[in-house]
C-alpha positions as CSV (number, residue, x, y, z in Angstrom):
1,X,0.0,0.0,0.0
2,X,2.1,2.8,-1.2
3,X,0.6,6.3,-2.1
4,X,2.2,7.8,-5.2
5,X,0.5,10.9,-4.8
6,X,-1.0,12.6,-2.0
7,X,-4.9,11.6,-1.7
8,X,-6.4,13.5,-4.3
9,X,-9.8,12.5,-4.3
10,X,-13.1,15.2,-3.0
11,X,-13.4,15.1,0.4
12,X,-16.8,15.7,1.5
13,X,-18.7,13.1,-1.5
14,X,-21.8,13.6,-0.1
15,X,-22.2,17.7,-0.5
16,X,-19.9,18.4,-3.4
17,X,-19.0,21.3,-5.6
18,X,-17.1,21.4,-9.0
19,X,-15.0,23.8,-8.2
20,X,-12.0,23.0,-5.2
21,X,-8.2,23.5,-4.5
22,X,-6.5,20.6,-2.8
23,X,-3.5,21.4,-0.7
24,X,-2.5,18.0,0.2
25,X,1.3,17.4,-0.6
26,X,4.7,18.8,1.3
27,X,4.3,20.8,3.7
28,X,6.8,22.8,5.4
29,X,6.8,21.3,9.3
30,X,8.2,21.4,12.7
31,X,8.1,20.1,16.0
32,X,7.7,22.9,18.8
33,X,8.7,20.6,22.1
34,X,9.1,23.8,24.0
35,X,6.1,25.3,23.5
36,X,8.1,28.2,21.8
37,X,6.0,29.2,18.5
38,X,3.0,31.0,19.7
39,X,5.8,33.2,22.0
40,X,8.1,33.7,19.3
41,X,4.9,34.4,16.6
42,X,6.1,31.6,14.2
43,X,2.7,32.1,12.3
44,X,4.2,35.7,10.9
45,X,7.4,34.3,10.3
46,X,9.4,31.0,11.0
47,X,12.1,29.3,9.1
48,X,11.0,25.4,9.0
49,X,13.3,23.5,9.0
50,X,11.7,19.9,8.4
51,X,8.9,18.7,5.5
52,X,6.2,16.6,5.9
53,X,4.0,15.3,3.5
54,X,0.3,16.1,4.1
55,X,-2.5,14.4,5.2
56,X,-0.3,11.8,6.9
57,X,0.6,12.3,10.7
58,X,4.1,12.5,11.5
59,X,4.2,8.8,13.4
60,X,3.3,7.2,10.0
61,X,6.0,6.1,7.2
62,X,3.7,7.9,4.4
63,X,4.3,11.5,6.2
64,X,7.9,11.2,5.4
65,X,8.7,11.4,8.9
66,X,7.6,8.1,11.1
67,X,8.9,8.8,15.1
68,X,6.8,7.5,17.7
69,X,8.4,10.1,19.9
70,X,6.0,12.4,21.9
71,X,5.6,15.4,20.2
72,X,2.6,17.5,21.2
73,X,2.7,20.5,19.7
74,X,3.8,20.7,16.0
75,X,3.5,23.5,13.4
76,X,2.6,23.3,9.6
77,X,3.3,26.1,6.6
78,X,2.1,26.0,3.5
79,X,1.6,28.8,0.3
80,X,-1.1,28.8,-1.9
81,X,-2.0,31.0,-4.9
82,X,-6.2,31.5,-5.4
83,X,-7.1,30.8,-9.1
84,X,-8.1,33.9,-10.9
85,X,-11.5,32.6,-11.8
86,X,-12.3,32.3,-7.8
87,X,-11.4,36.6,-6.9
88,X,-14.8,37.6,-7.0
89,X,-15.7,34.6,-4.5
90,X,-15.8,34.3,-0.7
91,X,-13.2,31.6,0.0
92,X,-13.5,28.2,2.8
93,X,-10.2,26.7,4.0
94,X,-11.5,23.4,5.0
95,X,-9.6,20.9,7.0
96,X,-10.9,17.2,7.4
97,X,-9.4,16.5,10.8
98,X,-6.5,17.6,12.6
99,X,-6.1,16.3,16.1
100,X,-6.6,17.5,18.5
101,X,-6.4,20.9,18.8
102,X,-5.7,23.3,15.8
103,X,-5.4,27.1,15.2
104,X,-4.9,28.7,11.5
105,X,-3.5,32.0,10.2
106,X,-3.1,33.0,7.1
107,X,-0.6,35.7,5.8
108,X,-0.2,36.1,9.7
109,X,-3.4,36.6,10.2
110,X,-5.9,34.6,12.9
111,X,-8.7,33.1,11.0
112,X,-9.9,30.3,13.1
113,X,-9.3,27.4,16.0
114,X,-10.7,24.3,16.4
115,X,-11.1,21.4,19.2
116,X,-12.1,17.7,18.3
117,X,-9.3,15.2,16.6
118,X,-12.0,13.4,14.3
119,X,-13.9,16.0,13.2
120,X,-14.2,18.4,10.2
121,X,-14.0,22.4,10.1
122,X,-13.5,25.2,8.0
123,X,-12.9,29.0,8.1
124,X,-13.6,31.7,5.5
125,X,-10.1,33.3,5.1
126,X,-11.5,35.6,2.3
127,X,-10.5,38.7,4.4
128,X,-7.0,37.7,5.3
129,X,-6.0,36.9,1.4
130,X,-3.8,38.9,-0.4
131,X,-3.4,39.2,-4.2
132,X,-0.5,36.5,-5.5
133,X,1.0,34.0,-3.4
134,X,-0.8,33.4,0.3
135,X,0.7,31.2,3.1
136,X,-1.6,29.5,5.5
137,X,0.3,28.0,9.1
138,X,-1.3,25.6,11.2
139,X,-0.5,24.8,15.0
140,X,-1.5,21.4,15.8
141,X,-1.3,20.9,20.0
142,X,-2.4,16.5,21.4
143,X,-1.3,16.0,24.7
144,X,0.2,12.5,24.7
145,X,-0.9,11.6,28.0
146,X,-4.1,13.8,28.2
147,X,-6.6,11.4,29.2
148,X,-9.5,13.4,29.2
149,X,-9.0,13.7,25.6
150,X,-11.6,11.4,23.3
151,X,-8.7,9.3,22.0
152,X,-9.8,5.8,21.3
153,X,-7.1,3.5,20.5
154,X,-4.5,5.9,20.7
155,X,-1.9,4.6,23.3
156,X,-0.4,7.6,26.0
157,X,2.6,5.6,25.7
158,X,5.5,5.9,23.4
159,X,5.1,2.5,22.1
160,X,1.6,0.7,21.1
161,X,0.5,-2.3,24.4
162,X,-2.0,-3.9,24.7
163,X,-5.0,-3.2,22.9
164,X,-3.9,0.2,22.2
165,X,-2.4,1.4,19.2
166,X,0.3,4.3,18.0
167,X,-0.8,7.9,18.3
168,X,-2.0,10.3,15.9
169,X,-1.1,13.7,15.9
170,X,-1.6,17.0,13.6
171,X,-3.8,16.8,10.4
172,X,-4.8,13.5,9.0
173,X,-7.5,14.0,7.0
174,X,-7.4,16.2,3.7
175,X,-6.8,20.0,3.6
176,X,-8.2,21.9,0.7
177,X,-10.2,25.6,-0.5
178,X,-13.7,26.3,-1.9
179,X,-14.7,29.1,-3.7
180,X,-18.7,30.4,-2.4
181,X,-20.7,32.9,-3.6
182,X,-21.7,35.7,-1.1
183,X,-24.8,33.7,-0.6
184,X,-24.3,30.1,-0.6
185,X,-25.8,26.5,0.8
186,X,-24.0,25.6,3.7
187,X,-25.4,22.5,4.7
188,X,-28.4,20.1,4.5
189,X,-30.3,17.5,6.4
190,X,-31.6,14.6,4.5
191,X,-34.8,12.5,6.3
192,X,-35.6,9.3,4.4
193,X,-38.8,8.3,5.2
194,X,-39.9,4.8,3.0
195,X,-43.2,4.5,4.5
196,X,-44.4,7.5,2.9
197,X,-41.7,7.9,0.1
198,X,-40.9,11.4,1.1
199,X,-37.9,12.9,2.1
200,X,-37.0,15.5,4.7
201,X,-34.6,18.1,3.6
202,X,-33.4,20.9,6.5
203,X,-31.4,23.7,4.8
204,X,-29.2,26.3,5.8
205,X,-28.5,29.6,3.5
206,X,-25.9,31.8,4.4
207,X,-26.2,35.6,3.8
208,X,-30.0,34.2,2.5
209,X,-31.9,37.0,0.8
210,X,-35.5,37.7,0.3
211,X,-36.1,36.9,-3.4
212,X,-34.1,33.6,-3.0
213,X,-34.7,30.0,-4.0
214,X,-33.7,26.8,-3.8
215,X,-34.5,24.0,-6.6
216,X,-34.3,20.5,-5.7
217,X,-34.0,17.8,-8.0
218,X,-34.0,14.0,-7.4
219,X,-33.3,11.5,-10.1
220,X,-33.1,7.9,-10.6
221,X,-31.2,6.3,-13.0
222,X,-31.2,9.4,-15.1
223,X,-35.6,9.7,-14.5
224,X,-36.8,12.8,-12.7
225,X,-38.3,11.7,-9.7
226,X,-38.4,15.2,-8.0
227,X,-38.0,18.8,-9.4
228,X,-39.4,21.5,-6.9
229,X,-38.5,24.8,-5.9
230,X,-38.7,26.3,-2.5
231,X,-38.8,30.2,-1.1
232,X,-35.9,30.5,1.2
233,X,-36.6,32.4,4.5
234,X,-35.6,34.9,6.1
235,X,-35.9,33.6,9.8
236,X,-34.0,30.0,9.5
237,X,-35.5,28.1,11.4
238,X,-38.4,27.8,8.6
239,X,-36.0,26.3,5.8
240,X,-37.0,22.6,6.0
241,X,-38.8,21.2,2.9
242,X,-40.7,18.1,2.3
243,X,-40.6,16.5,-1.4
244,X,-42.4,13.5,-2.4
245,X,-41.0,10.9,-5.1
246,X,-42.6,10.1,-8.0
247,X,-41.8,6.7,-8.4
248,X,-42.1,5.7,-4.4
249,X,-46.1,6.8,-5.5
250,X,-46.0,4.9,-8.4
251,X,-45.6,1.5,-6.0
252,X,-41.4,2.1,-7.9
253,X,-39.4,3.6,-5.2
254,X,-35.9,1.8,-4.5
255,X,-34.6,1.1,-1.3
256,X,-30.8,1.1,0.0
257,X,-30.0,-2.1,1.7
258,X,-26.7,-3.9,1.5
259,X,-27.8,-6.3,-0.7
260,X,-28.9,-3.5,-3.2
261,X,-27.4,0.0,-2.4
262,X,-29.4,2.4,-4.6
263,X,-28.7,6.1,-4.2
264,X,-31.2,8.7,-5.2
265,X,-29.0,12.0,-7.2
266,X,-29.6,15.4,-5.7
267,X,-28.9,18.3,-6.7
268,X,-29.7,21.5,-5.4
269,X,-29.7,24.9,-7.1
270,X,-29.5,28.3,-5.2
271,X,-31.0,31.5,-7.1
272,X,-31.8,34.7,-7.2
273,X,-33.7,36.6,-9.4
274,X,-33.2,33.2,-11.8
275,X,-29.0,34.0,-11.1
276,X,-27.4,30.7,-10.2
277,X,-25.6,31.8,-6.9
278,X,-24.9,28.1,-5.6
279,X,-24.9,24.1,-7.2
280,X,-24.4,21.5,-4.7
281,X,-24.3,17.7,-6.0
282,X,-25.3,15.1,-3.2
283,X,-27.6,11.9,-2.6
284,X,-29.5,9.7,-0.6
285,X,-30.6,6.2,0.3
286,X,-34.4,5.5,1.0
287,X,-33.6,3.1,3.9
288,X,-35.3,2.8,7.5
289,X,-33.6,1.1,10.3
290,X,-36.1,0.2,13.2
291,X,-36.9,-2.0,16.1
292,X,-40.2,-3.6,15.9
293,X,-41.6,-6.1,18.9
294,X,-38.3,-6.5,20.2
295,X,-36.5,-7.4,16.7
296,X,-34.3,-5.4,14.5
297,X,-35.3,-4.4,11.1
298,X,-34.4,-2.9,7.9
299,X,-36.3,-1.7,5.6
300,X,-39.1,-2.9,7.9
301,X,-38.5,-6.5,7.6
302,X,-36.6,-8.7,10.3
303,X,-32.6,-8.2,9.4
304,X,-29.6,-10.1,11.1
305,X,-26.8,-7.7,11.4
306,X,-23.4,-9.6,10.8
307,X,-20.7,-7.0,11.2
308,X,-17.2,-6.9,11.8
309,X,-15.0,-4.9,14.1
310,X,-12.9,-2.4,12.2
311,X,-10.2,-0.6,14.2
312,X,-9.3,1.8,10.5
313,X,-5.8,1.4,11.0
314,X,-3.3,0.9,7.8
315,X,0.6,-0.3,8.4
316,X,1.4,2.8,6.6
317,X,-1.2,5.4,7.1
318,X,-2.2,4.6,10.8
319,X,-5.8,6.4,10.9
320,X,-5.2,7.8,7.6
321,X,-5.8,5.6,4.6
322,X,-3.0,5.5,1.9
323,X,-5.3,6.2,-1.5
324,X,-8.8,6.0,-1.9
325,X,-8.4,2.8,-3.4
326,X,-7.5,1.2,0.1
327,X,-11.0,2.5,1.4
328,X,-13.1,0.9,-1.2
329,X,-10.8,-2.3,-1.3
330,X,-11.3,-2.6,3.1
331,X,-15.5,-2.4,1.7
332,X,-14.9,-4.7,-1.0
333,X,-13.3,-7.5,1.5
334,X,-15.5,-7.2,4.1
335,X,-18.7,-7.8,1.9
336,X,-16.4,-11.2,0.1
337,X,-16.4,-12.5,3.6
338,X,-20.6,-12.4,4.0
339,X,-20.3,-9.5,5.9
340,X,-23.1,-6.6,5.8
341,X,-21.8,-4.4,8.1
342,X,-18.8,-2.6,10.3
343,X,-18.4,-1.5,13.8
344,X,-15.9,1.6,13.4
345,X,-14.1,1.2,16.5
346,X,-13.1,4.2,18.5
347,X,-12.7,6.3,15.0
348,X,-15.1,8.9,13.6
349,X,-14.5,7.4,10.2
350,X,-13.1,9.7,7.9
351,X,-16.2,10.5,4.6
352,X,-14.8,9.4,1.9
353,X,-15.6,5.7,4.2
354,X,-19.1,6.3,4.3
355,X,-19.1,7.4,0.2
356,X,-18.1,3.9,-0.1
357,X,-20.0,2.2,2.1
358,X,-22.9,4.2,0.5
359,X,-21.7,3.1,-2.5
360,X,-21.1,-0.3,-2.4
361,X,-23.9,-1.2,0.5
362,X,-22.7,-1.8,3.7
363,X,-24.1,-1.0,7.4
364,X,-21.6,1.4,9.3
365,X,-22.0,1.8,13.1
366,X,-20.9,5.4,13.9
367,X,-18.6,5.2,16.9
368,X,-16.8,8.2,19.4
369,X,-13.3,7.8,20.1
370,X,-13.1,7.7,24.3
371,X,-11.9,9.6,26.7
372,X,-10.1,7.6,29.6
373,X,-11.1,9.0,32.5
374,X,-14.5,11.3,33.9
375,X,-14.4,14.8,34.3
376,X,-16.5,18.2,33.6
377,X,-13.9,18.5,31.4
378,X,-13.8,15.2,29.6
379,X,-17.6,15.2,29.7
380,X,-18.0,18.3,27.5
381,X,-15.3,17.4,25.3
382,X,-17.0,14.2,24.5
383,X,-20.1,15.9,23.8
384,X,-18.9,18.6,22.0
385,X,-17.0,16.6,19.3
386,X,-19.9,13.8,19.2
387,X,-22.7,16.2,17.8
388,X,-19.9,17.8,15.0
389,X,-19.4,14.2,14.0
390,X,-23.0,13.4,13.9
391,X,-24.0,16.3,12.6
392,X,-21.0,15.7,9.9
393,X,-22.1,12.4,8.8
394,X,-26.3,12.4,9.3
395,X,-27.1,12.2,5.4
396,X,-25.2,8.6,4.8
397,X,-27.5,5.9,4.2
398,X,-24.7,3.3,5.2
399,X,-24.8,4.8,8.9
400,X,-27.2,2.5,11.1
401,X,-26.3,2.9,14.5
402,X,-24.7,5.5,16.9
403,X,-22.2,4.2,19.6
404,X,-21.2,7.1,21.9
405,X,-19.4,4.7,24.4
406,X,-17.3,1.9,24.3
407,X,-17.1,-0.6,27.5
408,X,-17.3,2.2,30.2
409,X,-14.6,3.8,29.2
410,X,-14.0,7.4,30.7
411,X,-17.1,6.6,32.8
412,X,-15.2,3.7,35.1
413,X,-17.2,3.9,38.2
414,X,-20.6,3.7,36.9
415,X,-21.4,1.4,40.4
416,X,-20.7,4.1,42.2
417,X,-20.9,7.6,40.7
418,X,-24.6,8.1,39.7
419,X,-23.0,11.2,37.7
420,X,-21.3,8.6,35.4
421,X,-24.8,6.9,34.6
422,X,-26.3,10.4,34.4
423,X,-24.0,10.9,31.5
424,X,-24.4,7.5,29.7
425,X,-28.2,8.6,30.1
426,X,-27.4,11.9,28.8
427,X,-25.3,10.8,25.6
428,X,-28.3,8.8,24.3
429,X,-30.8,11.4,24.6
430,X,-28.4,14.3,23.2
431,X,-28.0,11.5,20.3
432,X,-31.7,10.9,19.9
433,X,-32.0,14.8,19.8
434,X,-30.2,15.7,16.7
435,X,-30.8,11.6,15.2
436,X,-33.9,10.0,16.0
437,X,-34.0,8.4,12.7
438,X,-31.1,5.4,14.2
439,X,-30.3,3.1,16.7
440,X,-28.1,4.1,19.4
441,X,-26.4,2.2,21.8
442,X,-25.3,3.9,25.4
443,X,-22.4,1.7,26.3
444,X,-21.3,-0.7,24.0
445,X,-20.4,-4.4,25.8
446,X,-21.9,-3.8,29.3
447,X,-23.1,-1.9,32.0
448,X,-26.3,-0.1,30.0
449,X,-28.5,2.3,30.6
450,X,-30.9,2.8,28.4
451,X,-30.2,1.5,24.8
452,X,-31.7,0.5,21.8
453,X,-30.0,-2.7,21.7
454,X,-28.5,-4.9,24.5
455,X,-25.0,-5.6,23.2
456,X,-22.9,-7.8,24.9
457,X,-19.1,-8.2,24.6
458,X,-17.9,-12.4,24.8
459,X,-14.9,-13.7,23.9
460,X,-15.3,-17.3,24.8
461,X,-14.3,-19.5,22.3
462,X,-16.2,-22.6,23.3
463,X,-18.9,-23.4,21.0
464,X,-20.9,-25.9,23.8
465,X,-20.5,-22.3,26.6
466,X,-21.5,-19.8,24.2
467,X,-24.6,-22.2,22.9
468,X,-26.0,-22.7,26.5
469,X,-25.4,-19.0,27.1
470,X,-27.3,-17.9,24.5
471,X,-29.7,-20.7,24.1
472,X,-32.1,-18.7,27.4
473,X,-33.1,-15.4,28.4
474,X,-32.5,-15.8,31.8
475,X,-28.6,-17.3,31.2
476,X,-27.8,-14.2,28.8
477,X,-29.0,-11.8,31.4
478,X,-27.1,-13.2,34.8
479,X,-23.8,-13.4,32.3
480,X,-21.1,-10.8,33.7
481,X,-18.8,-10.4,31.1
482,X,-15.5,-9.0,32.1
483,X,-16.6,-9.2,35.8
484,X,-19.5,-6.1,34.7
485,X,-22.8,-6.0,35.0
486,X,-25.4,-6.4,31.6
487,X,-27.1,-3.4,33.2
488,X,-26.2,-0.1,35.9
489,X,-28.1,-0.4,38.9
490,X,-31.6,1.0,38.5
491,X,-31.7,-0.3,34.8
492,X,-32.9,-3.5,33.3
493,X,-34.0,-5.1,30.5
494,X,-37.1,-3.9,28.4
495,X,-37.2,-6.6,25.6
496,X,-34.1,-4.8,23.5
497,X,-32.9,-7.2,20.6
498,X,-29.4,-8.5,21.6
499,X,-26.0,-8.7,19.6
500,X,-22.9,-9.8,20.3
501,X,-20.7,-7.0,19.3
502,X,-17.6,-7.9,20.1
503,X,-16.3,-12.0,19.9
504,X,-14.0,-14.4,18.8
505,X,-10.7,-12.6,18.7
506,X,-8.9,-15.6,17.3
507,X,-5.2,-14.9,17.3
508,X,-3.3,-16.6,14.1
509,X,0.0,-15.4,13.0
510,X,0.4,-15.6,9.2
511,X,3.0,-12.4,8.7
512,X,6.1,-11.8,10.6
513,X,4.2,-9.7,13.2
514,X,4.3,-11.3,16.4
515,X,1.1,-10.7,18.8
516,X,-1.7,-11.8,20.7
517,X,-5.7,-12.5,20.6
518,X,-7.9,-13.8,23.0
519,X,-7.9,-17.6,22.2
520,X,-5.1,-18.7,19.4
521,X,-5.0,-20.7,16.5
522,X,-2.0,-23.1,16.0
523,X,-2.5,-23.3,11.7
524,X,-5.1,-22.6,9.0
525,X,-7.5,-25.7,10.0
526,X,-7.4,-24.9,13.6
527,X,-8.6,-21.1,13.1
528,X,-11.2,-22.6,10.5
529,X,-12.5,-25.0,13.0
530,X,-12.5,-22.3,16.0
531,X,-14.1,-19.3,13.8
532,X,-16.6,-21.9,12.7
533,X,-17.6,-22.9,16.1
534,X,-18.1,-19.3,17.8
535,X,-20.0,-17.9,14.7
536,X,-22.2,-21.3,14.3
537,X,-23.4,-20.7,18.4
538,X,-24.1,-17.3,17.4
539,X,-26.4,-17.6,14.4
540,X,-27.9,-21.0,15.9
541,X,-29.3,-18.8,18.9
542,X,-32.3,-18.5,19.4
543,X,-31.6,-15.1,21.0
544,X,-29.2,-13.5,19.3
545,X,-30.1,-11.1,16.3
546,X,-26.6,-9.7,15.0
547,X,-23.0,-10.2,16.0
548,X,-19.7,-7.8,15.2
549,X,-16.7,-10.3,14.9
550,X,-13.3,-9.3,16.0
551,X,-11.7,-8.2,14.1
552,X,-11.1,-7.2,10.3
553,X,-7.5,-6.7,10.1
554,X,-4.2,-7.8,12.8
555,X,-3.0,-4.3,14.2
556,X,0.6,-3.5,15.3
557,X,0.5,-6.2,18.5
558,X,-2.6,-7.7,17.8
559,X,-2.4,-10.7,15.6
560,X,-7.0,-11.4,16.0
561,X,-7.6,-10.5,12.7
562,X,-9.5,-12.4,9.7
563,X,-6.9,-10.3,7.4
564,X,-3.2,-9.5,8.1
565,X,-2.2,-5.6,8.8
566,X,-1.5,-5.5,5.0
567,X,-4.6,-7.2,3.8
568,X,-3.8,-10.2,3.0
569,X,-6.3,-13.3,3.7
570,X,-5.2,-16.1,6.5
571,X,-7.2,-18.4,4.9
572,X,-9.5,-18.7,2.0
573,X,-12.2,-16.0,2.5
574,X,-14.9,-18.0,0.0
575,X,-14.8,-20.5,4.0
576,X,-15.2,-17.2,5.8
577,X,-18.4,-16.4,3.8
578,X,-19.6,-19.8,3.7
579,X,-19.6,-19.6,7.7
580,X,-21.1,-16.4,7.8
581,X,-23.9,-17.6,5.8
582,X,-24.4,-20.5,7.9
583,X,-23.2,-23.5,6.2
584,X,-22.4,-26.8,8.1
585,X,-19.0,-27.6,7.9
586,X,-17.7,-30.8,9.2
587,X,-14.2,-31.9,10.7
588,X,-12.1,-34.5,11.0
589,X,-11.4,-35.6,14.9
């Protein structure tokens, strides 16, 4: 997996415009261990003295630097020239993600700052451009050891243990511009609703005007399914719109499912006075995901969720993809293995993720990286980032679920603080708030609250254990796994499906990486046999409506995967499938 060029590809797929600047590529760069820059005003003028190649964080071998060294604070430098065409434009400096904390000048100039490592900003520099070349400076500050940070997998040690993993730090996601007009569409909110094959759409018009419009059109397969035009208002909170499609009337409408993934066209057109100010290109997949008498369904009918875990980690990239054609190639091999869906572990997945998954039809549940510890300050930090990233990523079909926490992590004394199970309490409703249209989940693997679904983290690999677990009510709900409670005190069960979400774990070396899992494979027909035994108790159940195996790839020390850290199968994924899907296999004593 080696990236010729810098990734090249559109960055936000799902509310695109033809006209962009991408600024991925060298960068000038350096490390600031003594906090020195802000004091000595590097952002006016600073001779760099190191290069780094952009969007790859400095611990990876694609940024051209690869230390694992702590570094928390780091500085970036770049010049730019604006295309002629775009002077009479107001101009967005967008930045996918840089973690965790970043602040941007431009020709010395303060234009914005931003707090959240997985989420997406941008700042209208406009003002602060000059005619000819511009240079844009970014400080990038991640404690390495800050644990009220929402960090995930990202180890506050120098080297990766356990099940944690190397650090990212400084931008990581792609930085490009974007010409606007003075008046220009700066978002939208995309409803599906199949039942009465309408869609939703909440808008938001900057520097909106009286004698504005917006046209909306939905197609099909090239067919019109949808041309309308709507008055855009003066007092925003009005702008949300309602549109009907032709061919759901007509007893035609398509849904999005995994097993089909069809994506409606939009485009929407801002005017005035029949001037074209603004033309946004995006989509949308007619799906529903419910719960209906205790079972799970898409599209209302009954649908068994068979997911994997996926960390998003690549050998050379870390949380950062090499090309594009990694991203769809991780879709592509998850669906060859009869998979329909993903857990994104502990990564607000980057978009160009979702696109595919969009694309190519696969169930994605959203997940928050954690914080490690509970405080007022780790508390609204969690919160804070969690709505950008929902708010970010609310339009893709592909997203089913919302996981805000992961195993009680940065809420560890949930027996005992009541303010921990307040928040747990708190980070489903504030989820429901802005999403009621998906499933959320308040504490993946134990100790819930209230939640959609009862997911249960079990890593035995016995088939005979896991059958008798899972074979009653009343043995799945006195099982402690990890020594933790199914529910907090004052909570219980209220007839939620139940999935398995995190299971198997099977380590198997087949690379030169060394590691662990939690039960191990000795060769090929041995991990067969023992991924064939945990799955089969699982789909067997009575019970059980969905599991999330772990785990899609190895990881630096962790050798559980179904791939190797490069990609590469451990055994034929045509058996993999065939298990997935339920086949009886047989083997020899």
């Amino acid at each position: 997996m080696t990236s010729l060029t810098p990734r090249s590809e559109y960055p936000r797929p799902d509310f695109t415009r033809n006209e962009w600047l991408n600024l991925n590529g060298p960068w000038n760069f350096d490390f600031d261990d003594h906090n020195r820059g802000l004091r000595e005003e590097w952002y006016l003028n600073h001779h760099f003295s190191n290069k780094i190649i952009v969007p790859y964080a400095f611990q990876s071998k694609l940024s051209g630097i690869e230390t694992k060294e702590f570094h928390d604070v780091v500085w970036y430098e770049r010049c730019f020239t604006i295309p002629e065409e775009w002077q009479e434009k107001k101009i967005h400096l967008h930045f996918g993600a840089v973690d965790y904390r970043a602040t941007v000048w431009i020709n010395g100039r303060f234009v914005c700052a931003h707090e959240g490592g997985h989420t997406s900003f941008y700042a209208d520099i406009t003002d602060a451009l000059i005619s000819g070349e511009n240079r844009v400076v970014v400080r990038a500050e991640d404690s390495s050891t800050d644990l009220e940070q929402p960090r995930g997998k990202q180890y506050w040690e120098v080297d990766s243990g356990g099940i944690f993993y190397t650090r990212t730090t400084g931008i990581w996601q792609t930085v490009w511009l974007e010409p606007v007009s003075p008046s220009y569409l700066d978002r939208v909110k995309l409803t599906p609703n199949i039942d009465t094959g309408e869609v939703s759409i909440e808008y938001i018009v900057q520097n909106r005007k009286s004698k504005q419009e917006l046209e909306i059109e939905i197609t099909s397969h090239g067919q019109i399914v949808v041309n309308d035009k709507v008055q855009v208002h003066l007092v925003q909170r009005k702008n949300k719109h309602i549109v009907s499609l032709v061919d759901f009337a007509n007893g035609e409408g398509k849904l999005w499912s995994p097993e089909t993934p069809h994506l409606y066209h939009v485009e929407f057109r801002l005017k005035e006075d029949d001037v074209l100010l603004d033309k946004v290109q995006s989509y949308i997949g007619m799906r529903k995901i419910s719960i209906q008498d205790g079972k799970i369904e898409l599209n209302n009918k009954p649908y068994y969720m068979k997911l994997v875990l996926d960390q998003g980690y690549y050998p050379e990239g870390l949380l950062t993809a090499p090309t594009d054609e990694d991203i769809k190639r991780d879709i592509v091999l998850t669906k060859e293995m009869g998979f329909n869906g993903v857990r994104k572990h502990q990564k607000v997945e980057e978009p160009r993720y979702l696109y595919w998954a969009d694309q190519l039809g696969l169930l994605v549940w959203g997940e928050m990286a954690n914080s490690h510890t509970f405080t007022d300050r780790s508390v609204k930090r969690l919160a804070s980032e969690w709505q950008e990233a929902i708010e970010r990523d609310y339009n893709h079909p592909s997203i089913v679920a919302w996981v805000p926490l992961n195993e009680s992590w940065g809420v560890p004394r949930l027996k005992r603080d009541p303010r921990q199970a307040h928040h747990l309490v708190s980070m489903y409703s504030l989820t429901k708030s802005i999403d009621s249209s998906r499933l959320v989940i308040s504490n993946d693997g134990w100790e819930h609250t209230i939640s959609d679904i009862l997911t249960i983290h079990d890593y035995e690999g016995e088939k005979e254990v896991l059958t008798e677990r899972y074979s009653a009510l009343e043995n799945v709900l006195k099982y402690t796994p990890a020594d933790r409670s199914l529910y907090v005190n004052g909570f219980q069960y209220h007839n939620e499906p139940i999935m398995i979400t995190e299971f198997g774990g099977i380590a198997y070396q087949k690379s030169d990486w060394q590691g662990w899992g939690y039960t191990a494979a000795s060769n090929a027909d041995d991990f067969i046999r023992r991924y064939y035994h945990v799955v089969s108790a699982l789909l067997e159940s009575p019970l059980v409506q969905g599991f999330c195996y772990t785990q899609f790839t190895d990881i630096e020390q962790e050798i559980n995967g179904l791939l190797t850290y490069d990609r590469q199968a451990k055994v034929d994924l045509n058996i993999i499938r065939n298990i997935n899907e339920g086949r009886k296999l047989t083997f020899a004593e």
